[in-house]
Backbone as CSV, one residue per row, in Angstrom:
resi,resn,N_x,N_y,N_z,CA_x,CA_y,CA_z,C_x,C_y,C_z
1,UNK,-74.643,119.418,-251.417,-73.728,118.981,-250.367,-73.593,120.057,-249.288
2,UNK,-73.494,119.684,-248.361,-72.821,120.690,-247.009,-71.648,120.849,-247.028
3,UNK,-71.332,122.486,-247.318,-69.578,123.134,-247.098,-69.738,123.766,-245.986
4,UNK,-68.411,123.238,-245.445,-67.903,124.407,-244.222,-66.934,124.528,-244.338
5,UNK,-67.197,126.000,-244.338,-65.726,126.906,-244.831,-65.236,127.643,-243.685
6,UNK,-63.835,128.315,-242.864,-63.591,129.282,-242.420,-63.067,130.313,-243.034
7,UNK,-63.661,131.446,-242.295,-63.065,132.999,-242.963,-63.640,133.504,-244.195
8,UNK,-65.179,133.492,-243.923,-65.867,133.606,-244.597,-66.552,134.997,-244.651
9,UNK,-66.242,136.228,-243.824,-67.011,137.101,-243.791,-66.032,138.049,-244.895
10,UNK,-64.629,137.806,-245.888,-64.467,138.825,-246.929,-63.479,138.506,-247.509
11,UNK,-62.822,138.432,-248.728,-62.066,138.077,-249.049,-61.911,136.701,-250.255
12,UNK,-61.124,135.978,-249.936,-61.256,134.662,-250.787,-62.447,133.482,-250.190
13,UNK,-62.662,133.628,-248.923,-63.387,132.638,-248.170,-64.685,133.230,-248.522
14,UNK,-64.958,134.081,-248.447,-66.596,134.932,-248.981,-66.672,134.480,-250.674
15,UNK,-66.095,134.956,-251.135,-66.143,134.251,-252.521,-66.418,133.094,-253.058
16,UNK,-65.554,131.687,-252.327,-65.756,130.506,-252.400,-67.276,130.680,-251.515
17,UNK,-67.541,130.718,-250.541,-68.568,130.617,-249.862,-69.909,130.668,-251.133
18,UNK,-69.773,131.974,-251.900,-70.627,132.601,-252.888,-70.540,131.565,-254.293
19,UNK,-69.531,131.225,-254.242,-69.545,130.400,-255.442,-70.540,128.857,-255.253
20,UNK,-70.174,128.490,-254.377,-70.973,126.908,-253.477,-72.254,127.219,-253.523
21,UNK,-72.535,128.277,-252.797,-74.217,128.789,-252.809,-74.502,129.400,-254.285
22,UNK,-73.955,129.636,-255.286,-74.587,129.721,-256.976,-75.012,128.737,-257.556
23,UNK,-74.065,127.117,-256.640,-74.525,126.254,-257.029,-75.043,125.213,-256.397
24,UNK,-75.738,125.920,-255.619,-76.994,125.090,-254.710,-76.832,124.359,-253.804
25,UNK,-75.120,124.422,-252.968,-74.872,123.701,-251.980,-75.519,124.657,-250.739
26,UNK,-75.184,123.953,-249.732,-75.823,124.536,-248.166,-74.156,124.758,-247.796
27,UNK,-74.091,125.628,-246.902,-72.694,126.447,-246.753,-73.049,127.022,-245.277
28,UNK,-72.097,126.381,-244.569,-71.394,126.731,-243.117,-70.487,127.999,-242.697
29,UNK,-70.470,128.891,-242.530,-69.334,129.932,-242.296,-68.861,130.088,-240.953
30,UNK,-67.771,130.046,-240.479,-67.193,129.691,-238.856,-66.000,131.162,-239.329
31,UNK,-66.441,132.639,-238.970,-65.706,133.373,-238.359,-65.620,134.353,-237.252
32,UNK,-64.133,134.710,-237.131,-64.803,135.627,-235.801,-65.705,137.108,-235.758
33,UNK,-65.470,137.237,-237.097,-66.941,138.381,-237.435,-67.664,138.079,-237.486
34,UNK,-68.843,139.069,-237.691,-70.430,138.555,-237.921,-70.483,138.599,-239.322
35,UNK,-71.391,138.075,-240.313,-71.905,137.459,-240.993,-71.592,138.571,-242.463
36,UNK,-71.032,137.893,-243.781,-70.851,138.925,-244.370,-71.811,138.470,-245.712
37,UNK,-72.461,137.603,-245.495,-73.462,136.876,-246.648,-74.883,136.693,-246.034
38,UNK,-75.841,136.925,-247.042,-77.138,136.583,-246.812,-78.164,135.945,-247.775
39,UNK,-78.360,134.737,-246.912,-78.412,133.809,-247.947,-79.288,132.562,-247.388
40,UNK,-80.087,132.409,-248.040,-81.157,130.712,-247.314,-80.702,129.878,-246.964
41,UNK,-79.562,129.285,-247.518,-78.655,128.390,-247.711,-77.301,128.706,-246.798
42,UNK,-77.215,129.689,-246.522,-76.266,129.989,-245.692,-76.441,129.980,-244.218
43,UNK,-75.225,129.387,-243.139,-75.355,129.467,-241.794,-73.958,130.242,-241.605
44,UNK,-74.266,131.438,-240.628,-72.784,131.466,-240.152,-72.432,131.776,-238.325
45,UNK,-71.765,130.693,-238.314,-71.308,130.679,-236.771,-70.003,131.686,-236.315
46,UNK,-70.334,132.342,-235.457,-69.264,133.541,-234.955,-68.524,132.688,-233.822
47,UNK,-67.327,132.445,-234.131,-66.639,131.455,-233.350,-64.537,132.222,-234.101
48,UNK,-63.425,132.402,-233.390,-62.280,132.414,-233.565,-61.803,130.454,-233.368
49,UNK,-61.486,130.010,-234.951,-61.172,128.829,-235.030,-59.575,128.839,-233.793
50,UNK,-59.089,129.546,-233.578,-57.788,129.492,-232.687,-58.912,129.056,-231.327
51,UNK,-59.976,128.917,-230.845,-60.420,128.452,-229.410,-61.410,127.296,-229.530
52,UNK,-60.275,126.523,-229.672,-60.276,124.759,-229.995,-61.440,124.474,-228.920
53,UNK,-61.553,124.514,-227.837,-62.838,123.761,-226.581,-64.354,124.620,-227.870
54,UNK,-64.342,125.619,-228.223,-65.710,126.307,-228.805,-65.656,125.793,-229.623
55,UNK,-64.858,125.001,-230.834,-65.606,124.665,-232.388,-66.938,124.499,-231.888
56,UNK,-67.824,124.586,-232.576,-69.313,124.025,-232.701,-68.878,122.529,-233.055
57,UNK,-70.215,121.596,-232.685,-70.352,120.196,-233.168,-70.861,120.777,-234.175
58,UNK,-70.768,120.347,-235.995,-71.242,120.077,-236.661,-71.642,118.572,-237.293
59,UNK,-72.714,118.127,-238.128,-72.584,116.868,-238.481,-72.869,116.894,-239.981
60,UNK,-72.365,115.767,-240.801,-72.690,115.621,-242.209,-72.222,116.501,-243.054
61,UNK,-70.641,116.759,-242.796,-70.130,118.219,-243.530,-69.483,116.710,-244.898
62,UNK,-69.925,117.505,-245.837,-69.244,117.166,-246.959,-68.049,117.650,-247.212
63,UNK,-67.584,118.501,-247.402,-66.175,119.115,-247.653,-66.403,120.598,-247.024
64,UNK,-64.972,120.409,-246.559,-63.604,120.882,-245.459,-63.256,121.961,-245.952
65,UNK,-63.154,123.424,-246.263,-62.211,124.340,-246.764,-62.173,125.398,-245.916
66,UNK,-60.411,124.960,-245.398,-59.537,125.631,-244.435,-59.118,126.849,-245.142
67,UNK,-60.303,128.020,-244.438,-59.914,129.566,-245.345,-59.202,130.086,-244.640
68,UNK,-59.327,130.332,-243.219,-59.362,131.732,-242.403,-57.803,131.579,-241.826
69,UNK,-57.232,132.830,-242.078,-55.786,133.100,-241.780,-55.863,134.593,-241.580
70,UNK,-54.367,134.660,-241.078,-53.974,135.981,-240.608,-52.591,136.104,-241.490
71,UNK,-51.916,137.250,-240.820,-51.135,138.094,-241.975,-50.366,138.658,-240.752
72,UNK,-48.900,138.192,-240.167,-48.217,138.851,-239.648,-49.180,139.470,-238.314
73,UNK,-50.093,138.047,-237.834,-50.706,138.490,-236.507,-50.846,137.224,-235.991
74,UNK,-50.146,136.291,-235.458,-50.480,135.410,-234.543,-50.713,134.346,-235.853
75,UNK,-49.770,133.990,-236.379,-49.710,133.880,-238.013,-49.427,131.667,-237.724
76,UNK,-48.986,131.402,-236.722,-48.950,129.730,-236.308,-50.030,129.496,-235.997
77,UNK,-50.432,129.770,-234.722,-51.896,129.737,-234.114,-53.112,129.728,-234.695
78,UNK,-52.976,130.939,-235.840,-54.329,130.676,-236.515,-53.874,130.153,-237.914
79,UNK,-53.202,130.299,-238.483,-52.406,129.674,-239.958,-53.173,128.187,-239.766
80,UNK,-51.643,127.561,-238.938,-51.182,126.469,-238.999,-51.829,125.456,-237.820
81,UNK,-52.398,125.872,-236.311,-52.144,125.296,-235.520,-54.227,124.557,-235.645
82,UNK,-54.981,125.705,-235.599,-56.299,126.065,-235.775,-56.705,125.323,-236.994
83,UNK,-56.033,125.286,-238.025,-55.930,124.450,-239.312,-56.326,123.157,-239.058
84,UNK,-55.463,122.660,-237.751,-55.434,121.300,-237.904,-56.282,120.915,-236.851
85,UNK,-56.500,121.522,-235.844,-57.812,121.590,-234.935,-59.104,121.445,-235.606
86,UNK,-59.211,121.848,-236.410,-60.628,122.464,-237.306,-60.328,120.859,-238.295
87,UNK,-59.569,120.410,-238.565,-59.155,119.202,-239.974,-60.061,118.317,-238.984
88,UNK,-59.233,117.956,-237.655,-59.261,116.632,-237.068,-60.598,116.559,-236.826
89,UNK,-61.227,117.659,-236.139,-62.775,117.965,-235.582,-63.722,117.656,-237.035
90,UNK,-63.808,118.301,-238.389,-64.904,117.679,-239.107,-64.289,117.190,-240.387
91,UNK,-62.909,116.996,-240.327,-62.749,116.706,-241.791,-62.118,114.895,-241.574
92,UNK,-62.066,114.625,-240.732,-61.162,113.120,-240.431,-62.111,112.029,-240.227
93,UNK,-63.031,112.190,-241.210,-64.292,111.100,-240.927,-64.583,110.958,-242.031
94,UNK,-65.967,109.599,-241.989,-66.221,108.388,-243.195,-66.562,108.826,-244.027
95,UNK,-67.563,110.207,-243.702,-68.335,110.067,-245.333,-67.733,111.630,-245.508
96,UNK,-66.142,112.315,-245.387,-65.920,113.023,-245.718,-65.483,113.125,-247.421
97,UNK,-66.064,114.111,-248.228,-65.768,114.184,-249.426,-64.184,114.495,-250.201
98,UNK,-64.447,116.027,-249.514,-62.938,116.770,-250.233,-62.350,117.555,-248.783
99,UNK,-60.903,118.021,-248.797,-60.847,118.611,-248.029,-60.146,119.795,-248.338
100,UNK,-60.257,121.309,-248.311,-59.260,122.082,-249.489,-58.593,122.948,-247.934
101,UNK,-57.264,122.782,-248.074,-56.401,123.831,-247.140,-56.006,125.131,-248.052
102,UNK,-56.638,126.370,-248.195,-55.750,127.452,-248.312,-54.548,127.914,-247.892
103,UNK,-53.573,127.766,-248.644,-51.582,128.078,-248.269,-51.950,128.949,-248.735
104,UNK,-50.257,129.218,-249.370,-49.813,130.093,-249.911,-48.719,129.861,-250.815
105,UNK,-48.616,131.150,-251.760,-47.317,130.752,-252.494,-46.025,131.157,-251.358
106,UNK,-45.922,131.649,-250.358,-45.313,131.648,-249.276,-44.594,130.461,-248.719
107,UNK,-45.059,129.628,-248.860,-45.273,128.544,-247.809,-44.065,127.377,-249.193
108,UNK,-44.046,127.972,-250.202,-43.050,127.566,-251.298,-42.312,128.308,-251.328
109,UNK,-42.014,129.890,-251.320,-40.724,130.217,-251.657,-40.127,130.699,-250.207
110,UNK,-40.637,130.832,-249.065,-40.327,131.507,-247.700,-40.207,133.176,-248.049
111,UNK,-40.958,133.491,-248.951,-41.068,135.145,-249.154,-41.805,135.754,-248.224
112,UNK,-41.897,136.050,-247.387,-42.657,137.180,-246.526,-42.227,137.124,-245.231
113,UNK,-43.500,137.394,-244.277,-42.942,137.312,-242.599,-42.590,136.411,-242.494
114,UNK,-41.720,135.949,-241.545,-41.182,134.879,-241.213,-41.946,133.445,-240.612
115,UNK,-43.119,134.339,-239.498,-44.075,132.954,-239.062,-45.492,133.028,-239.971
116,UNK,-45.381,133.811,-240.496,-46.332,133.831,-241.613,-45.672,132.552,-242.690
117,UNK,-44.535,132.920,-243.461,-44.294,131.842,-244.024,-43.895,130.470,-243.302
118,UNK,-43.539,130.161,-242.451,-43.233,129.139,-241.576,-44.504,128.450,-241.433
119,UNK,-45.966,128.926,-240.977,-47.202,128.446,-240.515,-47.571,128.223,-242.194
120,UNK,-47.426,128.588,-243.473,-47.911,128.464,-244.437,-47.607,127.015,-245.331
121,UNK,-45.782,127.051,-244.759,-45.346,126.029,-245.228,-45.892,124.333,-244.733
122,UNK,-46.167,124.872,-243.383,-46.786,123.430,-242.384,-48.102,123.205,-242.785
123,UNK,-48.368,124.015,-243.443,-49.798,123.396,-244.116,-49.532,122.646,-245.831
124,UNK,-48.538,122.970,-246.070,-48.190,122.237,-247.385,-48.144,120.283,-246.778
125,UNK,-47.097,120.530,-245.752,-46.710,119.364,-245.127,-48.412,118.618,-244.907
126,UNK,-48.942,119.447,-243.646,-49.618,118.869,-242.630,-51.102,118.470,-244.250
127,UNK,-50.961,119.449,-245.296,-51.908,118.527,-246.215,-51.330,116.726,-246.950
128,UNK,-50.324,116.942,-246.763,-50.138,115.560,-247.331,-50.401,114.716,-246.071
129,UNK,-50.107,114.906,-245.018,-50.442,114.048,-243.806,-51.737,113.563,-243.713
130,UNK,-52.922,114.822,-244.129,-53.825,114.456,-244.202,-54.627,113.708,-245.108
131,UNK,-53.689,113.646,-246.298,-54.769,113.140,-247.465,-54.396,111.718,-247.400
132,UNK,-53.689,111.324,-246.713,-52.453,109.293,-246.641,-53.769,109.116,-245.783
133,UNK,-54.359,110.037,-245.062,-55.518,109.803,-244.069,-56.820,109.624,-244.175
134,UNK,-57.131,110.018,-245.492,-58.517,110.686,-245.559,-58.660,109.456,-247.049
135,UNK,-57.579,109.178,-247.338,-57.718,108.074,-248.489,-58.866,106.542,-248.800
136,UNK,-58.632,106.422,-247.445,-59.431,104.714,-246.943,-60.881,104.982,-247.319
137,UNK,-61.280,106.666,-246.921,-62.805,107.014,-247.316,-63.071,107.856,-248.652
138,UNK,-61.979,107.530,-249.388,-62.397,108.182,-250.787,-62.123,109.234,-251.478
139,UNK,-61.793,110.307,-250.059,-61.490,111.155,-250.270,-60.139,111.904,-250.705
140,UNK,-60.549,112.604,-250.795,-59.032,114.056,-251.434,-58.808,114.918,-250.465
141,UNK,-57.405,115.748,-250.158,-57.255,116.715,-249.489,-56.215,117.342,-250.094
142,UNK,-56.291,118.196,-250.671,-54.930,119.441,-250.921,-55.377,120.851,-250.738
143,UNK,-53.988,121.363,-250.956,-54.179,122.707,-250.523,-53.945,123.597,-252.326
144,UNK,-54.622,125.225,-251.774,-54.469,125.781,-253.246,-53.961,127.061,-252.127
145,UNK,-52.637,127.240,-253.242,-51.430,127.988,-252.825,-51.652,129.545,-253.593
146,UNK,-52.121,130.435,-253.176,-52.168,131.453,-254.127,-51.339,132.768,-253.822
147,UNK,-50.454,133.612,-254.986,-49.809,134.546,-254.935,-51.019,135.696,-254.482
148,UNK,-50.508,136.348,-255.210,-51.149,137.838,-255.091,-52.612,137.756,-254.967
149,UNK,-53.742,138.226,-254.060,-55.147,137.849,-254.474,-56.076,139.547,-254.075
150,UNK,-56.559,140.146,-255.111,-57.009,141.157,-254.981,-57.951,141.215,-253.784
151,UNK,-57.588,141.518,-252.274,-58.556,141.059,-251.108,-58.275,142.220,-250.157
152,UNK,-59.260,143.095,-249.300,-58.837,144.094,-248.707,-57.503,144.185,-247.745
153,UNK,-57.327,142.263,-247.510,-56.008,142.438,-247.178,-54.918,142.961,-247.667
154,UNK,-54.800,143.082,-248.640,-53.442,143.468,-249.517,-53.682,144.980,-249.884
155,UNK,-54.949,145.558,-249.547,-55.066,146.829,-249.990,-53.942,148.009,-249.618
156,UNK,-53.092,147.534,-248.731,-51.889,148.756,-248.538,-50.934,148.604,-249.262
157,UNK,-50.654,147.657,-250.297,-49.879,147.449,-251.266,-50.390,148.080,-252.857
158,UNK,-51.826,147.627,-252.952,-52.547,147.795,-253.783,-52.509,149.613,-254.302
159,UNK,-53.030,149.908,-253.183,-53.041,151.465,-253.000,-52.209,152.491,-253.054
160,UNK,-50.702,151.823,-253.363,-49.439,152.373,-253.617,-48.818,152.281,-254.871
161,UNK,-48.971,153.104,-255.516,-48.703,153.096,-256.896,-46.948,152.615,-257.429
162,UNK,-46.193,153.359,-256.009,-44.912,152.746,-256.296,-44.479,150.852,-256.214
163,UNK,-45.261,150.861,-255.028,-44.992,149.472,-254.481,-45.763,148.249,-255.874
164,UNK,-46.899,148.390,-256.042,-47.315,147.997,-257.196,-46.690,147.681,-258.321
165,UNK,-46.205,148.798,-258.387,-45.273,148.888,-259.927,-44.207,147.475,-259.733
166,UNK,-43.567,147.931,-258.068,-42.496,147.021,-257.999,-43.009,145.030,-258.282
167,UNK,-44.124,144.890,-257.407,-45.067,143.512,-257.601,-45.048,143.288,-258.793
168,UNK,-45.505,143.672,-259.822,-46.027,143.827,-261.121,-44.465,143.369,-261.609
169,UNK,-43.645,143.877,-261.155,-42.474,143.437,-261.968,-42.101,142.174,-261.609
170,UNK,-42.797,141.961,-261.466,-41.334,140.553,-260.490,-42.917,139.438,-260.436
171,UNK,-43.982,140.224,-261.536,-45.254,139.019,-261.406,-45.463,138.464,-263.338
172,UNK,-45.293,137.851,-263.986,-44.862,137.530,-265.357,-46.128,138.188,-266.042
173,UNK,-47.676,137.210,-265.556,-49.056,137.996,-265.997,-49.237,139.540,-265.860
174,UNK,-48.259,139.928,-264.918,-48.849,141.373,-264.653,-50.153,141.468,-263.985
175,UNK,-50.884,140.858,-263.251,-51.595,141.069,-262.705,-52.333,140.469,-261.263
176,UNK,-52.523,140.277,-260.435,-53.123,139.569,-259.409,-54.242,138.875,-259.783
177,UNK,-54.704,137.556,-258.917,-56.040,137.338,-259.233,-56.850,137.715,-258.350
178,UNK,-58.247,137.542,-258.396,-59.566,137.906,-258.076,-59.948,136.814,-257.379
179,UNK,-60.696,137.324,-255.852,-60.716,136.582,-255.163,-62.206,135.078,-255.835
180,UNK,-62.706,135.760,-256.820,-63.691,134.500,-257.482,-62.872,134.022,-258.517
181,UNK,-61.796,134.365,-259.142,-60.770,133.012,-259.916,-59.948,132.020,-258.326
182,UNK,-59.751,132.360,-257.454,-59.307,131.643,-256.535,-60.546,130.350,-256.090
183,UNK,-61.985,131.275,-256.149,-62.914,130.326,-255.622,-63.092,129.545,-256.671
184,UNK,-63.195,129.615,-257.797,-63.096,128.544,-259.476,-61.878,127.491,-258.863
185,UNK,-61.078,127.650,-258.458,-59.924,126.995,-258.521,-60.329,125.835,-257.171
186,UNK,-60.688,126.441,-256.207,-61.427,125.893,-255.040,-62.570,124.710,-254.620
187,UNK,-63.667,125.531,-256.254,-64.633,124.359,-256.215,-64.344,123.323,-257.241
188,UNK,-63.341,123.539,-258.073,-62.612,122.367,-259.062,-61.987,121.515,-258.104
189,UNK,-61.230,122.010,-257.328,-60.057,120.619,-256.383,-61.312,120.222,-255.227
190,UNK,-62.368,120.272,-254.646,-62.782,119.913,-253.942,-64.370,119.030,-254.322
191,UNK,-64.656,119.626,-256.010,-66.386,118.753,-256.318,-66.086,118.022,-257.927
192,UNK,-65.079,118.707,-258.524,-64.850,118.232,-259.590,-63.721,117.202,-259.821
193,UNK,-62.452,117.570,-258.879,-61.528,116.247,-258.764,-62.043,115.351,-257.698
194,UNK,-61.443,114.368,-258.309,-61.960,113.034,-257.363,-60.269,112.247,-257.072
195,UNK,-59.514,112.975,-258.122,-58.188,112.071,-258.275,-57.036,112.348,-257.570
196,UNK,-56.917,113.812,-258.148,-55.456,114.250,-257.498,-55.815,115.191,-256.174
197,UNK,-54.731,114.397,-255.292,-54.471,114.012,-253.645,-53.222,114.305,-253.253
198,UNK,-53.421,114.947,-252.030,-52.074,115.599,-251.503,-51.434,116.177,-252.419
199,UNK,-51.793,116.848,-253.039,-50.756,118.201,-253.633,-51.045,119.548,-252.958
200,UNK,-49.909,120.140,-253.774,-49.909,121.624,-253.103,-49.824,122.375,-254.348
201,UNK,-51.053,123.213,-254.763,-51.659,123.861,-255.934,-51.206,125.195,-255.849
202,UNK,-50.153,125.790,-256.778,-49.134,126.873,-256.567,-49.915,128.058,-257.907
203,UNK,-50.801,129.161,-257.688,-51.433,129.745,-258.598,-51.121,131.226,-257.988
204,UNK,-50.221,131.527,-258.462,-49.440,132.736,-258.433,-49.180,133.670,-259.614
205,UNK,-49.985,133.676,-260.713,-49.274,134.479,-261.650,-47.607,134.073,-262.442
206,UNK,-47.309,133.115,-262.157,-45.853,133.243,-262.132,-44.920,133.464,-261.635
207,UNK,-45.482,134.049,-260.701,-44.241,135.155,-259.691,-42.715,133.919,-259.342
208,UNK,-43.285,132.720,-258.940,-42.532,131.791,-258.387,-41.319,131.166,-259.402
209,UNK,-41.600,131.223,-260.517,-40.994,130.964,-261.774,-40.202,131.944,-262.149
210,UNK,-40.224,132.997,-261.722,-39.683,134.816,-262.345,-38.625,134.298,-262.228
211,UNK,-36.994,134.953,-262.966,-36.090,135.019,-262.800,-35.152,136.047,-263.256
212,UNK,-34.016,136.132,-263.122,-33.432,137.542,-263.542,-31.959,136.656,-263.968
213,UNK,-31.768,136.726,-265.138,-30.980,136.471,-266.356,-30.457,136.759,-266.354
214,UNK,-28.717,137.035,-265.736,-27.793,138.008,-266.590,-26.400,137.382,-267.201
215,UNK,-26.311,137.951,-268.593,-25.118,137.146,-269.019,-24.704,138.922,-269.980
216,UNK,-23.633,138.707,-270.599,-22.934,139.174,-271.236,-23.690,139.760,-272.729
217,UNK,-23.830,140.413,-273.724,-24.692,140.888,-274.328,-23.982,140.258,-275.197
């Protein structure tokens, strides 16, 4: 099948990208870097999904996975707004398969920046909008919501032994995942389900569940 993915040159979107191409799909990459895979099977177009007139025409995309985000930088625009620019352009047609939106566990509890979580949450929404849509042709669309994900983004947290400690507490597993358990999770909701539609897939470690107990001894 043909994937096109954004935000593919590091991180969770490189991963999924890597996982699709292990298993013999042809794979699209649309970021504003140059190319972080090399690969037969691989194309990647240097394009910022926020400059809606440039998408490329693509044709015959099988499934949709909305990677590429920012972090407390213009966090609507490219989150939330580019999301749905990029949906309508190749994912809102006949012989579309799956469609996977990357959230966040953000976008459920309103923990972080403010338009960071705000743009995270509108993709919880704007996936159910899409999947009442994408239904007539068969298809699926949800999003996979992930906590903590070991990705050079998070490396200034990572790299702090205090701050860590604090994450770790307040995460039940104790640990973050790896940006290839995110892509497992990725190519399950988009080649292996066929069923479940419009949800919002919350894989956080626990963190969201944590609570702090206090009663009387």
């Amino acid at each position: 099948m043909n994937i096109l993915i954004t935000g593919t040159t590091q991180g969770i979107g490189k991963a999924i990208a890597e996982r699709f191409l292990a298993d013999g799909h042809s794979v699209i990459g649309i970021d504003r870097q140059d190319a972080g895979i090399v690969h037969s099977r691989y194309t990647h177009i240097v394009c910022d999904v926020r400059d809606r007139e440039k998408l490329p025409d693509i044709e015959n995309v099988d499934i949709l996975i909305n990677n590429a985000g920012t972090q407390n930088e213009d966090d609507i625009e490219t989150n939330l707004k580019a999301l749905i620019w990029v949906t309508e352009k190749y994912g809102i047609r006949e012989n579309i398969k799956s469609i996977l939106n990357i959230g966040s566990a953000s976008g459920h509890t309103g923990a972080e920046f403010p338009e960071y979580a705000a743009s995270k949450g509108g993709v919880l929404a704007y996936t159910k909008n899409v999947a009442m849509r994408v239904a007539k042709f068969g298809a699926t669309c949800n999003s996979l919501d992930p906590g903590g994900v070991l990705t050079p983004l998070n490396k200034c947290v990572m790299d702090d032994p205090e701050l860590w400690a604090q994450i770790m507490n307040e995460t039940p597993l104790k640990k973050w995942a790896t940006p290839e358990e995110i892509a497992e999770w990725a190519y399950f909701l988009t080649v292996t389900n066929t069923f479940c539609t419009g949800q919002n897939i919350l894989v956080d470690g626990g963190e969201s569940i944590n609570y702090h107990f206090i009663w009387k001894e």
